[in-house]
N, C-alpha and C positions, 0 to 999 in steps of 0.2 A: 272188703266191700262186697256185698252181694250183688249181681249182674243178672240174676235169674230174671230173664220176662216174665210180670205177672198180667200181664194183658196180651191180645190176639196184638195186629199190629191195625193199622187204620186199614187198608185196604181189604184184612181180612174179613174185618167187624163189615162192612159197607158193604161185602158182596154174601157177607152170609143173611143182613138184612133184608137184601132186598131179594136172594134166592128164596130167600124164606114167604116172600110175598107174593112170588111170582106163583113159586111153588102151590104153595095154598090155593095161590087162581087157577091154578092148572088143574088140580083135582078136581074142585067143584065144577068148572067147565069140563072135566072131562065126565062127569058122573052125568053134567046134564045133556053130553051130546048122547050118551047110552042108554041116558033115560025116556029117548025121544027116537022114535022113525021120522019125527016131520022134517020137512024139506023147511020150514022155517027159522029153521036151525042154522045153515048155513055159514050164517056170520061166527058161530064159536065155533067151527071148524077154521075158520078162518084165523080168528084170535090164537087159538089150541095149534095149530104150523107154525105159526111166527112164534110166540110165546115159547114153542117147543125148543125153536131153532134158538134162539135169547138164550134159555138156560144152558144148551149143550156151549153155546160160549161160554156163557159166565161160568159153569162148573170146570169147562177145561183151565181157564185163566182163574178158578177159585184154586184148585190142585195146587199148579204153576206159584200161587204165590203160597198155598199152605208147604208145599215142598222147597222153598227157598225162608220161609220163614216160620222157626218151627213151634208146633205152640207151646200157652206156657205150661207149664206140670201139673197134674193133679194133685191135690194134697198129700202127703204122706199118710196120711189116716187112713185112706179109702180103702177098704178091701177089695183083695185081689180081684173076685169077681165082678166086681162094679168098674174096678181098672181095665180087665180085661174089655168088658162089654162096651164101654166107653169106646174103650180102640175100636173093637171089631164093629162096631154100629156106625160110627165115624165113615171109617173105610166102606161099610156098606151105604152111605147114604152116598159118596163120592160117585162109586161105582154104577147107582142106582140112577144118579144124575146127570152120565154120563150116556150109559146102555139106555134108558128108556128114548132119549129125545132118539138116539140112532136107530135102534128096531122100529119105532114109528115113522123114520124117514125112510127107512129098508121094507116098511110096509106098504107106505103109501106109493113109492116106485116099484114092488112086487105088482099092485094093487092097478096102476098105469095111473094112478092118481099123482097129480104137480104137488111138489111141494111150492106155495107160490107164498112172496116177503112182502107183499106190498107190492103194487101198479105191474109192473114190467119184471117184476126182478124174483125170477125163478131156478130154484138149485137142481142142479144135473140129480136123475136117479143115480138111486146108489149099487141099485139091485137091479136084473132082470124081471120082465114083465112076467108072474106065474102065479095062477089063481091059490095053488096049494101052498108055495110057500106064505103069499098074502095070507089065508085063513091061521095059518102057523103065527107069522108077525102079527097078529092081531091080537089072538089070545096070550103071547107072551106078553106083547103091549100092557094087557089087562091086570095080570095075574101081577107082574112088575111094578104096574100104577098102585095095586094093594099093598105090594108089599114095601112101597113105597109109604102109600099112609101110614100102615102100622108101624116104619122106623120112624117116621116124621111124628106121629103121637107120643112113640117112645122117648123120645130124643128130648119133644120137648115137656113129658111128665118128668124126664132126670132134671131136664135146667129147674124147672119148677121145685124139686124135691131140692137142690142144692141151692136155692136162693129163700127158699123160703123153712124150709126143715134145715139142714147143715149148716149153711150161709156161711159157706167155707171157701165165697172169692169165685167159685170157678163161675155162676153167673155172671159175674161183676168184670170178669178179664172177657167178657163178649159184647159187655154195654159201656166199656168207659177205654 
């Protein structure tokens, strides 16, 4: 009897959808506070703290449950280098999802800026108050949120290329 998992498990499937969603808002809000000096803005700086702080949970508790539950295999067919990439972009996007919300909360307490959740409910800096390393946390911020797009495009032209060119399942162990 075969026991190989060809599916993620539920909980995985549910927090990769909806990082996937958050994610997405997150860019485009973050492109439009950059894209803007107005002070009429405010509110997606607002959305972009909270939003931030969300994903740095859900990718910690996404890890937590991808490392207790492991996923299923790539085909045997796949070349090496597609296997390799696969791991290491994976890992990179974890990584990505984790470090970005943190140097933007290590920013904004360089910065003397709150990070504030809604009404009353404000997270302790993480960082000392200091103008240089702010400008530093800022442009990694930036550089990070890129290269976050470009794993996030990448990531999802392979689902794309395997459900729609290969259609060799590994879409299908994320959607069912």
């Amino acid at each position: 009897m075969n026991t190989r998992n060809t599916s993620f498990s539920v909980a995985a499937r549910v927090l990769h959808w909806t990082m996937a969603v958050l994610i997405l808002a997150m860019l485009f809000i973050g492109v439009g506070m950059v894209a803007t000096v107005s002070d009429k803005h405010q509110w997606l700086l607002a959305i972009h703290r909270a939003l931030g702080i969300a994903i740095l949970v859900l990718a910690i508790t996404r890890l937590v449950v991808r490392l207790r539950n492991p996923s299923p295999p790539l085909p045997a067919d796949l070349p090496r280098l597609q296997r390799v990439s696969a791991h290491l972009s994976h890992w990179l996007l974890y990584a990505l999802m984790i470090a970005i919300p943190l140097i933007g909360w290590a920013m904004l307490s360089a910065g003397g800026y709150p990070v504030m959740l809604g009404g009353n409910l404000r997270l302790p800096a993480i960082m000392p108050e200091n103008a240089l390393m702010f400008a530093w946390l800022r442009t990694a911020h930036g550089a990070l949120a890129y290269l976050l797009l470009f794993t996030f495009l990448g990531h999802m032209g392979a689902a794309l290329y395997h459900a729609l060119i290969r259609r060799d399942g590994v879409f299908r162990s994320m959607v069912r």
